[in-house]
C-alpha positions as CSV (number, residue, x, y, z in Angstrom):
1,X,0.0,0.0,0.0
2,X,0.7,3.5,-0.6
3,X,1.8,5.8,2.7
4,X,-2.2,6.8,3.1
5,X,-4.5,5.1,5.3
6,X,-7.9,5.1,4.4
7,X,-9.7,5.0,8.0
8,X,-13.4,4.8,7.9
9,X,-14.8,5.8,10.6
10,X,-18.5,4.3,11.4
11,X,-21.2,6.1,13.8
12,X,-19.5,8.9,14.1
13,X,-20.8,12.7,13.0
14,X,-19.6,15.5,12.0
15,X,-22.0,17.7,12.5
16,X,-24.8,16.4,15.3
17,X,-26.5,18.4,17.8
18,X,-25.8,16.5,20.0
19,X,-22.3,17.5,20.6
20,X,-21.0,14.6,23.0
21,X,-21.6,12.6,19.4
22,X,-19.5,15.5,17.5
23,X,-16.8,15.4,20.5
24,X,-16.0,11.3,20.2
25,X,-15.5,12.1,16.5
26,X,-12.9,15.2,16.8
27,X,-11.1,12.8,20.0
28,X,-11.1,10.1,18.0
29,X,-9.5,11.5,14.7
30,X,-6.8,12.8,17.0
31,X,-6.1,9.5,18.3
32,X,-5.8,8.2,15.2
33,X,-3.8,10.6,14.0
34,X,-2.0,10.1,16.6
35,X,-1.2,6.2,15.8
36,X,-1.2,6.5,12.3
37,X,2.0,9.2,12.2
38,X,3.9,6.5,14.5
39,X,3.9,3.8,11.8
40,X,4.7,6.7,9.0
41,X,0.9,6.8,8.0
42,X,-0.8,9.5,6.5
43,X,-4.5,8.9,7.2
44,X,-7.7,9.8,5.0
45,X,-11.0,9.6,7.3
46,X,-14.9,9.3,5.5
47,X,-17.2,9.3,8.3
48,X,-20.0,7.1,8.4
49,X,-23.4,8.2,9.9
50,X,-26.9,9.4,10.4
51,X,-28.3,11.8,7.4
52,X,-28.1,15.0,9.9
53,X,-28.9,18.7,9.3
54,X,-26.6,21.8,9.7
55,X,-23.2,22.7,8.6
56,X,-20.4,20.6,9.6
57,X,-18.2,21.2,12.7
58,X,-15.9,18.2,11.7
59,X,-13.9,19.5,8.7
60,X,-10.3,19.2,7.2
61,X,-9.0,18.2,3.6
62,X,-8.3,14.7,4.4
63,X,-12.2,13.9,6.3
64,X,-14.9,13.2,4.0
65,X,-18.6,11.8,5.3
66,X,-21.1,9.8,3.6
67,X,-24.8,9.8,5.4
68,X,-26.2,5.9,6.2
69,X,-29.6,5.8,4.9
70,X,-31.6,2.4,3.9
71,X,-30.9,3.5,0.5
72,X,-26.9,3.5,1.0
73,X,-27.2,0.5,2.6
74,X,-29.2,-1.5,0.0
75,X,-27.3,-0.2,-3.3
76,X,-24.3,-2.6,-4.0
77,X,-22.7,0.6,-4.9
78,X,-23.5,2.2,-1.5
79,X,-21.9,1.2,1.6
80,X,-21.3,-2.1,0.5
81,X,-18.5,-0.9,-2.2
82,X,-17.5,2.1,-0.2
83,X,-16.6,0.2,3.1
84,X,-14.4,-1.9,0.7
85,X,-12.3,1.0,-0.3
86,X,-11.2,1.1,3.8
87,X,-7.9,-0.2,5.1
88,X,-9.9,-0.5,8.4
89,X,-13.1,0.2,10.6
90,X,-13.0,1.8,13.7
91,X,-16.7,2.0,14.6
92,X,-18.2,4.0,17.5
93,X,-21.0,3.6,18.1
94,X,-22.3,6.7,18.4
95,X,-20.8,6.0,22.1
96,X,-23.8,4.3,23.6
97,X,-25.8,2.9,20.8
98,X,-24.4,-0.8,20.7
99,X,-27.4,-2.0,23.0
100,X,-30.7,-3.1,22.8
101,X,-32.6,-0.6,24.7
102,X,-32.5,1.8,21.6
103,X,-35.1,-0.8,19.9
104,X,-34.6,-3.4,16.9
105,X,-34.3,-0.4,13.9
106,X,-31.4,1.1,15.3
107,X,-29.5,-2.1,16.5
108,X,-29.9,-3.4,12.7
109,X,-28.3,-0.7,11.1
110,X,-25.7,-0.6,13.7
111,X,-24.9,-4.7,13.3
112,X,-25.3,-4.6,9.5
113,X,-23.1,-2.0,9.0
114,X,-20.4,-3.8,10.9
115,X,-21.3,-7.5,9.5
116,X,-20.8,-5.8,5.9
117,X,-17.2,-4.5,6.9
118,X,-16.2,-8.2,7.9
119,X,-17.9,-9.4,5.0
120,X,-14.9,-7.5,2.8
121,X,-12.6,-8.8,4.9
122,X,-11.8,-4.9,7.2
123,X,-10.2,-4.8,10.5
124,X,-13.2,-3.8,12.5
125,X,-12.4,-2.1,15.7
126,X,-15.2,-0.9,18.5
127,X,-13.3,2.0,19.7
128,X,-14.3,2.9,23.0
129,X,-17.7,2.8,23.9
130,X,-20.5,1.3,25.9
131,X,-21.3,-2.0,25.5
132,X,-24.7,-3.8,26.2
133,X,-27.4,-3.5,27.6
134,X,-28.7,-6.8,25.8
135,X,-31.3,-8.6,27.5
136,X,-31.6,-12.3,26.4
137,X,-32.7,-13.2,22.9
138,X,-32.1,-12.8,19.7
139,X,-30.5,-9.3,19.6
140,X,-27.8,-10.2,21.9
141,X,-26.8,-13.4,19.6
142,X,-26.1,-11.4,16.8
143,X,-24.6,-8.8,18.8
144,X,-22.4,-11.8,19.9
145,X,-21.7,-13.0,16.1
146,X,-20.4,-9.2,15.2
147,X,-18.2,-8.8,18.4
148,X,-16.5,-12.6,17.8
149,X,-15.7,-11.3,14.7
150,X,-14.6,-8.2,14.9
151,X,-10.1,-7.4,15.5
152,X,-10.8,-5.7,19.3
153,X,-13.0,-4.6,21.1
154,X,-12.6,-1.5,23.7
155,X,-14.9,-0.7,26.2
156,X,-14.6,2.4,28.1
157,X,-15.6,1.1,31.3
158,X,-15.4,-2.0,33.8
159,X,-18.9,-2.8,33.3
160,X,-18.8,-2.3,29.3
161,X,-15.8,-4.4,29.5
162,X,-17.0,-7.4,31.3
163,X,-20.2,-7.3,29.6
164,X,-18.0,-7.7,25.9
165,X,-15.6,-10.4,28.0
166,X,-18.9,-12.4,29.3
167,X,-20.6,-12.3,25.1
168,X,-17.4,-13.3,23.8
169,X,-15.3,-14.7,26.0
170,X,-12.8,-15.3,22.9
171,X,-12.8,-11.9,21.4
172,X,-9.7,-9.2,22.1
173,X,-11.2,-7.3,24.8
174,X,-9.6,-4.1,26.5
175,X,-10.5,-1.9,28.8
176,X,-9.6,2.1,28.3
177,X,-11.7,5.5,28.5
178,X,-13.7,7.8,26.3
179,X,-11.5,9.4,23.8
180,X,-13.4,12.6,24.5
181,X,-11.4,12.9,26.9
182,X,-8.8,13.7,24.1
183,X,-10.7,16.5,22.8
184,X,-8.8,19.4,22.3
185,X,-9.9,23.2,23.3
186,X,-8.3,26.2,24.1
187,X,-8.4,27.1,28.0
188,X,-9.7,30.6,28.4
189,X,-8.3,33.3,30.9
190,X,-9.9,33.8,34.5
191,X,-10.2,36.4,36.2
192,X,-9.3,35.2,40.2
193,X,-11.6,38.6,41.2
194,X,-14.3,38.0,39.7
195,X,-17.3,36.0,41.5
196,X,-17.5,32.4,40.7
197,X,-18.4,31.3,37.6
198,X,-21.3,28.2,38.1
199,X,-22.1,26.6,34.7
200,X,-25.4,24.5,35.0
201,X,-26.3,22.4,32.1
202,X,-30.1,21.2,32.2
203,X,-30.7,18.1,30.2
204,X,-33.7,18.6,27.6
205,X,-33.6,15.2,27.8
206,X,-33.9,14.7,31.3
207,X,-35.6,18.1,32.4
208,X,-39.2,16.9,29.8
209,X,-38.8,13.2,31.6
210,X,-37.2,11.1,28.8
211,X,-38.5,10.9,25.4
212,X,-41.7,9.6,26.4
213,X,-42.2,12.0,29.4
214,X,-43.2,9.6,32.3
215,X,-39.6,9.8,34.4
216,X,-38.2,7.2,31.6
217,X,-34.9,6.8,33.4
218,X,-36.4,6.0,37.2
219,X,-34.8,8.9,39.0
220,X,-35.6,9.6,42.3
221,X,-35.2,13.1,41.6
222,X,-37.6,15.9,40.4
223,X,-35.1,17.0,37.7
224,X,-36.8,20.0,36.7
225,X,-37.4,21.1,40.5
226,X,-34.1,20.2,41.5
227,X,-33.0,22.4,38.3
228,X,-34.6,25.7,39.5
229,X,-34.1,24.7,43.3
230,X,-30.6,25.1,42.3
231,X,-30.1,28.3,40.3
232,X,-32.4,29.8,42.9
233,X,-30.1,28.9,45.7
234,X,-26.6,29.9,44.1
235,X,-28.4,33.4,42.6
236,X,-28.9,33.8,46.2
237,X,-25.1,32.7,46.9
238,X,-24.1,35.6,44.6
239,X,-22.8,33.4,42.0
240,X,-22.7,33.9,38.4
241,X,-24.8,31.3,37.1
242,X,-24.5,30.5,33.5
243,X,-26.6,28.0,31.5
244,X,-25.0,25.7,28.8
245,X,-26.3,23.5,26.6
246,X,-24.6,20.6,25.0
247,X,-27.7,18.9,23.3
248,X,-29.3,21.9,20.3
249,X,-31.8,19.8,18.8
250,X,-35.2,21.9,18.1
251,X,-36.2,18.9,15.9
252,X,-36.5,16.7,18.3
253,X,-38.3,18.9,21.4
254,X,-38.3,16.6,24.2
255,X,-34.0,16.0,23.6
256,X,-33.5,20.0,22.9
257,X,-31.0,21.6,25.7
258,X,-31.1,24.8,24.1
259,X,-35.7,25.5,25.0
260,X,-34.9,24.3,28.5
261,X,-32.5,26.9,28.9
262,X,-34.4,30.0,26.9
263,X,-37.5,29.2,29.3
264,X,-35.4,28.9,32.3
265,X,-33.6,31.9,31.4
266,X,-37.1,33.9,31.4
267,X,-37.8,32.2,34.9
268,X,-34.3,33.6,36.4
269,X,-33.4,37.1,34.6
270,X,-30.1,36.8,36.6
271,X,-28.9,33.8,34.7
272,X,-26.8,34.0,31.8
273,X,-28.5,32.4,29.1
274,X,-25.1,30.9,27.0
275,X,-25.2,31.2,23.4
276,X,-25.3,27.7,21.4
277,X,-21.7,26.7,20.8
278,X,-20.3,26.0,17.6
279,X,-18.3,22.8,18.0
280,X,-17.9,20.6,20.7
281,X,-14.5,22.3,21.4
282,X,-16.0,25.2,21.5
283,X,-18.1,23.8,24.5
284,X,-15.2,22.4,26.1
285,X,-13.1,26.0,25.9
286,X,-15.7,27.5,27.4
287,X,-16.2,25.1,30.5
288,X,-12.4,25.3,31.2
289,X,-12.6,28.9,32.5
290,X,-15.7,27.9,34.6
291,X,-15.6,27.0,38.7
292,X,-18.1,24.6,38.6
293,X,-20.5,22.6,36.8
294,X,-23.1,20.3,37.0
295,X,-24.4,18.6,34.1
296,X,-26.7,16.1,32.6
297,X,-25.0,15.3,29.6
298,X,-21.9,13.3,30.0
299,X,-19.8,14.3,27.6
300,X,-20.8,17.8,29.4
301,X,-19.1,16.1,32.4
302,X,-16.1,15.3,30.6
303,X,-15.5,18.2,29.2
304,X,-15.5,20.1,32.7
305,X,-13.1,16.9,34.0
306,X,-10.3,16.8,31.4
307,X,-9.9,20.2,31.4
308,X,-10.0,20.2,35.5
309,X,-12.8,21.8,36.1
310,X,-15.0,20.3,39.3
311,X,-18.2,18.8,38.4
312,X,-21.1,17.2,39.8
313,X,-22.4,15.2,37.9
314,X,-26.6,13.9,37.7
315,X,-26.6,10.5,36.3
316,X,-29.9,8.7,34.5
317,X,-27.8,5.4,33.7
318,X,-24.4,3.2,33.8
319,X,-22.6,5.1,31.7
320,X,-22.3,7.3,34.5
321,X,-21.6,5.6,37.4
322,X,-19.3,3.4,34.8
323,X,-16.8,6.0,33.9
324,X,-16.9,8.5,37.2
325,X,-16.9,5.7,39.5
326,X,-15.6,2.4,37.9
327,X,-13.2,4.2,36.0
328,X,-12.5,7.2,37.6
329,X,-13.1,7.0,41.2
330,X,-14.9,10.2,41.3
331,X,-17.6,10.0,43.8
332,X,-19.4,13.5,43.4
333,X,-22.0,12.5,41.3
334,X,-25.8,12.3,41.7
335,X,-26.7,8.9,41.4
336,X,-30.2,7.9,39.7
337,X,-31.8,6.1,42.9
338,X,-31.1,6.9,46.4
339,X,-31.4,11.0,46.7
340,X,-34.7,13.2,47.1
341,X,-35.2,15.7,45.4
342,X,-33.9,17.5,48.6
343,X,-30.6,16.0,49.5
344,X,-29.3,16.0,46.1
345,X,-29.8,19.7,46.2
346,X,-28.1,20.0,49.4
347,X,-25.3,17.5,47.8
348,X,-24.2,19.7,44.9
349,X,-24.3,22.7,47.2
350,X,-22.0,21.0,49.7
351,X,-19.6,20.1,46.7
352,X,-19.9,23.8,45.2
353,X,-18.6,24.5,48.3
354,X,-16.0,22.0,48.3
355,X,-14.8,22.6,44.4
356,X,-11.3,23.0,45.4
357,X,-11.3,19.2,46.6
358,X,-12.9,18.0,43.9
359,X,-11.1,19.9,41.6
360,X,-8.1,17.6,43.7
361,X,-9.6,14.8,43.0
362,X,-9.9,15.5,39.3
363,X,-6.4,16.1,38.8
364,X,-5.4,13.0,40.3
365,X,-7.8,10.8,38.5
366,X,-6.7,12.6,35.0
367,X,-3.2,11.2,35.5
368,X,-4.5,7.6,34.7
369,X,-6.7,9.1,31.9
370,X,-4.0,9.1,29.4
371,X,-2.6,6.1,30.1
372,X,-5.8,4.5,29.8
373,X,-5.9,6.4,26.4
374,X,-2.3,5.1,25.3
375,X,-3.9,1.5,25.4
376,X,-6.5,2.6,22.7
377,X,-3.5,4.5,20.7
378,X,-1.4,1.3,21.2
379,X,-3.7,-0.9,19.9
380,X,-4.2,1.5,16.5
381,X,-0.7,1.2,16.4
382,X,-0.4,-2.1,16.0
383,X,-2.9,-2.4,13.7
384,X,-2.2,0.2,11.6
385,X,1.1,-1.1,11.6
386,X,0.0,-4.7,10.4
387,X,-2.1,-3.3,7.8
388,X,1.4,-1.3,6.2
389,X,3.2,-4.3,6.5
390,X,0.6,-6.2,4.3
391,X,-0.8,-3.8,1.9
């Protein structure tokens, strides 16, 4: 083979509004990047994913995108002949999708894209992601055919990572972190005089109860009360409270950050009402030069803790209490049982108060983030490297 390496890149975005999709894309390229110049590889990326609105965030001369429709995927000259032209796969899943709780639709596209990849004979990778839920059935024994068959698979937390080991007991399985905690962003100046700075971002998601509005995830809290329980309180603190959205989706309502934040901005008229970002680094340049934040996205979370900022996070499923606690050892987060509405108001208060030990803890529990990340790079390298030495 030539010096390029044609890396397609499958569930990946480069342009959703959801930017936690947008930010494992950006980390990911790095990372690749990354491996690719260690084995004297210049890489080419086409990303694969959902037909998507907007103007692309994700851009550069050597990224192109193609949008998976039913169409693409039934054309012999869609995906089937484009995935051929790869030199590998490293497929995201969109970070959480890989599952069954998403419903059957979403899982087939998900498992034929990556059955038609082996099919033409591509290094598939599952860079890291969550893995499972699959209840028992059907679903889970293809699931289990696509993982067997697939080069490695990387879960980005200890419950991901046994749940791969336990399907496929004979697959490559390793354990590392989210690669957006590789995203890159500029870190803004503070001013140390200036009252604290209290980013607050209210899940769409979460605030309108789950996209079918009955409290789909089973918290114990009232997440819209506790949401306006706490601006109130850190307006009366004196704090300059900013909201943030990391979620701008007005086409789907109940998943939109962005009205949660205009009507609680005409609730509050001390708020700051932050303008939709640009890019997920954009997001992530503009948490760094906060003192706190507490999210209900999780790549929200992320950005706050790899750039050091101390966050409380309010979790609605594993993936939370996988990668803050299981990976992370971070214990300032509000778990989905076991808190009224009361005491996790009174929690986040106590750990605003607190921010300097969190903030601590945080920069302890980043110094095994990148080596967690190096196992991912490592394992790129390899393969990249096996791929030169047989092309």
């Amino acid at each position: 083979m030539t010096s390029t390496l044609r890396i397609a890149l499958l569930w990946h975005s480069t342009r959703s509004a959801n930017l936690g999709v947008g930010a494992l894309t950006v980390a990911n390229i790095a990372l690749a990047r990354e491996a690719a110049a260690a084995v004297g590889l210049t890489p080419q990326f086409t990303i694969y994913g959902p037909r998507e609105a907007g103007d692309p965030y994700v851009v550069g001369d050597d990224i192109a995108e193609a949008a998976l429709d039913g169409r693409m995927l039934a054309s012999p000259g869609g995906y089937w002949a484009a995935i051929g032209k790869a030199d590998v796969v490293l497929d995201i899943g969109a970070g959480d999708s890989w599952a069954d709780i998403y419903g059957k639709k979403r899982f087939a596209y998900l498992w034929a894209t990556k059955m038609a990849a082996i099919a033409r004979g591509k290094p598939l990778v599952f860079s890291p992601q969550t893995i499972g839920p699959f209840s028992p059935g059907p679903l889970k024994s293809l699931a289990a055919i696509a993982q067997g068959r697939a080069t490695a698979i990387v879960a980005r937390d200890p419950q991901s990572f046994a749940v791969a080991r336990a399907m496929t007991p004979k697959a490559r399985v390793l354990e590392a972190v989210d690669v957006a905690f590789a995203l890159p962003f500029d870190r803004p100046l503070r001013n140390p005089a200036a009252a604290p700075r209290v980013g607050i971002n209210v899940s769409g998601l979460l605030f309108n109860g789950g996209y079918k509005g009955g409290n789909d995830y089973g918290l114990d809290v009232d997440y819209a009360a506790l949401s306006r329980a706490l601006i109130e309180a850190l307006l009366a603190e004196g704090v300059t409270v900013e909201l943030i959205t990391h979620v701008n989706a007005p086409h789907i309502p109940r998943d939109d950050d962005g009205a949660v934040a205009d009507q609680l901005a005409l609730e509050f008229p001390g708020v700051l009402r932050v303008p939709d970002f640009a890019s997920p680094s954009a997001a992530k340049s503009h948490i760094a030069g906060l003192d706190f934040l507490v999210a209900g996205r999780m790549h929200a979370c992320i950005a706050a803790f790899s750039s050091g900022v101390a966050v409380v996070p309010v979790a609605y499923s594993r993936k939370f209490s996988g990668l803050f606690e299981g990976v992370l050892g971070y214990k300032h987060l509000v778990p989905v049982k076991g808190l009224s509405t009361a005491d996790a108001l009174a929690f986040i208060l106590d750990r605003y108060r607190r921010r300097d030990e969190l903030a601590a803890d945080i920069a302890l529990a980043n110094i095994g983030v990148r080596e967690r990340l190096d196992r991912y790079v490592a394992l790129l390298t390899e393969l990249f490297g096996r791929v030169r030495a047989n092309g």
